[in-house]
N, C-alpha and C positions, 0 to 999 in steps of 0.2 A: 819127364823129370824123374831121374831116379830116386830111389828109396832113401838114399842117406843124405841126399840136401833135402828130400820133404820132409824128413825125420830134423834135421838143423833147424829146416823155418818153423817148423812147430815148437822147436824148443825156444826159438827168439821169438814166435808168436807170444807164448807162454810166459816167457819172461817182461815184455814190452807189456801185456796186460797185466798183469801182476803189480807192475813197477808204477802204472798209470793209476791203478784201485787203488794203492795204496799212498799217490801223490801228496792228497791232500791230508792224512794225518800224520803224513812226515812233514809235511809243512806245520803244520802245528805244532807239531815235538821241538823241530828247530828254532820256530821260533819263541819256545817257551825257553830253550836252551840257550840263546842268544838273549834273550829279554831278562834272564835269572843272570846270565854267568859273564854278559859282555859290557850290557848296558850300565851296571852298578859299576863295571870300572870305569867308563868311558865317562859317567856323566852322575857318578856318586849317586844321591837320595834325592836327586832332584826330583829323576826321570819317579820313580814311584808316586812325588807330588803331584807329577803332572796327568800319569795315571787315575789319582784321587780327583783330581779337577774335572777329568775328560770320560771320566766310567762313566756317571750317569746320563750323560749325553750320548754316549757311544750304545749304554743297552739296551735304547730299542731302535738303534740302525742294526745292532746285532741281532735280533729277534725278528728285525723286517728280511734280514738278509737271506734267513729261515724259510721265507716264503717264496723267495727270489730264488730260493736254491729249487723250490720245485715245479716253480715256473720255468726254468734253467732244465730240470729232468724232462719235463718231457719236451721243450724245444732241444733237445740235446739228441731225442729219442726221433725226433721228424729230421732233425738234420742228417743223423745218420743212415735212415729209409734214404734220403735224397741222395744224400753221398755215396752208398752201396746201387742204388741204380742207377747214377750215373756213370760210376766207377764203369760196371759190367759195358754199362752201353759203348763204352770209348774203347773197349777192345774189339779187335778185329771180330766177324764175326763167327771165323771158324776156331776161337780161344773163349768165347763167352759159355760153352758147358763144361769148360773145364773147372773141377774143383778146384786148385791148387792158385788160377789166375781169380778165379770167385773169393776162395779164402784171401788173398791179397787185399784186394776190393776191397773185404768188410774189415779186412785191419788197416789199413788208409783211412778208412773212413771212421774207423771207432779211434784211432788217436787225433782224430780231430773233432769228430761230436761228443768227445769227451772232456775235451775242454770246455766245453760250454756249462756245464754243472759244476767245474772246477774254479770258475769265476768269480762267484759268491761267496763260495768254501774260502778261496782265498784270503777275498775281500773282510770276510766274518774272522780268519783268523788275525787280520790287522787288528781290525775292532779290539781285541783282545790284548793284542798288542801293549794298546793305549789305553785300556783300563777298562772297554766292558766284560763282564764275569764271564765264567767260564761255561755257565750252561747253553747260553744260546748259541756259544758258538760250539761246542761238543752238536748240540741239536744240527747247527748247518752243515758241519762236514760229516755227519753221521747222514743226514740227508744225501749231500754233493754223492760223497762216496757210496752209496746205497742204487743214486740213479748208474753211477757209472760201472759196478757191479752189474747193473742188468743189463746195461749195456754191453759191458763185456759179453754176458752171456749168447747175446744176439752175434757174439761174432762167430760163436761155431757154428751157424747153420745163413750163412747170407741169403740177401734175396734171389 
């Protein structure tokens, strides 16, 4: 592989990780920015009511979701070991020391066991949505995003 497509995939390695850490507090931001600026036209002072109605119900699925997020980290973190050795295993076997097919491997494999911590985060930022507070879900995507930070970090040196 020459120099200046390894130099390109690193630069979309880099971006693609980047984009994936930072998933789930742009989901949050959007849907604070939907939840502020779209829903009060669509559906006036209702939707706030129904907020009021459904927050204390929703705050401790949101505070359970906390936990699920780090139940979520580390099955995130075994899926990805599985994923990176399996990856390696299915290439031929005169391309498995190569860096460049290695490095591939653990980026296949970290944008999908990174979805797994990003489930919850998700899930907590609905919660929010519909009226539970803001702390527990700040707590779950600070979690989600924190497993998938390490995760990312596991991608520059695969198995």
């Amino acid at each position: 592989m020459s120099s200046s497509s390894d130099d390109g995939f690193q630069k979309r390695k880099r971006a693609l990780v980047v984009l994936t850490v930072v998933a789930t507090p742009l989901a949050l931001g959007m849907e604070t920015l939907v939840r502020t600026q779209v829903f009060p036209l669509l559906m006036g002072g209702d939707f706030e009511e129904v907020r009021a109605v459904l927050g204390p119900l929703l705050t401790p699925v949101a505070w359970g979701l906390c936990g699920v997020a780090i139940l979520a980290n580390i099955a995130g973190f075994a899926l990805y070991a599985r994923l990176v050795a399996r990856s390696i295993a299915r290439l031929p076997p005169e391309r498995r020391a190569l860096g460049p097919e290695r490095e591939r491997a653990a980026l296949g494999a970290f944008l999908l066991a990174a979805s797994v911590p990003q489930v919850p985060c998700i899930l907590s930022t609905l919660t929010f949505t519909f009226g539970a507070p803001l702390a527990p879900v700040l707590v779950g995507v600070t979690l989600g995003s924190l497993g998938v930070f390490a995760q990312a970090l596991r991608t520059r040196s695969p198995a």
